[in-house]
C-alpha positions as CSV (number, residue, x, y, z in Angstrom):
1,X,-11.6,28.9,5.5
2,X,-9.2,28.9,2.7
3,X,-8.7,24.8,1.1
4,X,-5.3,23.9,1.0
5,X,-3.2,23.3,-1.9
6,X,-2.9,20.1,-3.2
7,X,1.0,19.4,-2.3
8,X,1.9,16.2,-4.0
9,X,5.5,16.0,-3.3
10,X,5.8,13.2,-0.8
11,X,3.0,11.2,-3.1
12,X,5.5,8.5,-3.7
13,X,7.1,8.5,-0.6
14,X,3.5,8.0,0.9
15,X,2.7,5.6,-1.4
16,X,5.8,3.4,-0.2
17,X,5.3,3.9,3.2
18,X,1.7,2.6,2.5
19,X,3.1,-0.6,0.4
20,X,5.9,-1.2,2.7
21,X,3.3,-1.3,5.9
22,X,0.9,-3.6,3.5
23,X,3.5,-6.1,3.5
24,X,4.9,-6.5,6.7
25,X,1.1,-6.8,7.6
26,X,0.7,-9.5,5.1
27,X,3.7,-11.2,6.9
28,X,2.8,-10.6,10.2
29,X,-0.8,-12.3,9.7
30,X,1.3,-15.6,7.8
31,X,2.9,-15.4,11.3
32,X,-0.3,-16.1,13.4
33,X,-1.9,-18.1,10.8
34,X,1.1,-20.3,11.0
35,X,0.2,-20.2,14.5
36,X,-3.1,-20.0,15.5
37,X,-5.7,-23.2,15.6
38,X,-9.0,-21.1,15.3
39,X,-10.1,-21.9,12.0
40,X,-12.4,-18.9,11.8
41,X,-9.1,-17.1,12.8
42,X,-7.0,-18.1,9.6
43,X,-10.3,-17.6,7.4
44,X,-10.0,-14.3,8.1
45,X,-6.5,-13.4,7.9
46,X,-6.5,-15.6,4.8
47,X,-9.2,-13.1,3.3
48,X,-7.8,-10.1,5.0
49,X,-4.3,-10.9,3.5
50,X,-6.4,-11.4,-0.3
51,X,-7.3,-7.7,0.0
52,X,-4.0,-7.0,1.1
53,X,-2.4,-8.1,-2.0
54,X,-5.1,-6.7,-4.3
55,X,-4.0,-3.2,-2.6
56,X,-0.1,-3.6,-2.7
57,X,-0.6,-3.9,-6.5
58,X,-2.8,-1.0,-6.9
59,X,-0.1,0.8,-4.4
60,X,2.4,-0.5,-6.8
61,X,0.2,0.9,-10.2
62,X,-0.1,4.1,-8.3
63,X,3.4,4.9,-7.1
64,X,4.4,4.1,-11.2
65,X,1.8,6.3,-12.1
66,X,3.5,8.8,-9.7
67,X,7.1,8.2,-10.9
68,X,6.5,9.2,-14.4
69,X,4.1,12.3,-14.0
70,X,7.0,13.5,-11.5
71,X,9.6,12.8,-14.2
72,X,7.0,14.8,-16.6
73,X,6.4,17.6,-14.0
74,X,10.3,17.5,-14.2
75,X,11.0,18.1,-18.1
76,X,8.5,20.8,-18.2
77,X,10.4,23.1,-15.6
């Protein structure tokens, strides 16, 4: 079985379809900790949302890190 090539073309669209989804997560947990009286509940959203933000700015490092090796990739053709 043959691997397949490693097609990066979409990488930042991924990568901002990743950070876009993050967020709205982010908001949608506010929402029910807004909303919810379960304190174990909110702790956890709380913390989920923590890890959530840690990722959306390692997305965001990623999809700059993207940008300019496409803009590279670019100048050398």
């Amino acid at each position: 079985m043959k691997n397949k090539p490693d097609d990066r073309s979409n990488n930042a669209h991924r990568i901002q379809s990743n950070i876009s989804d993050t967020i709205k997560n982010i908001h949608l947990a506010n929402e029910m900790i807004e909303v919810t009286a379960d304190e174990k509940t909110k702790e956890t959203l709380i913390e989920k949302n923590h890890r959530r933000e840690i990722a959306v700015d390692a997305l965001k490092e990623e999809l700059k890190d993207e940008t300019i090796n496409k803009e590279v990739q670019q100048k050398m053709h």
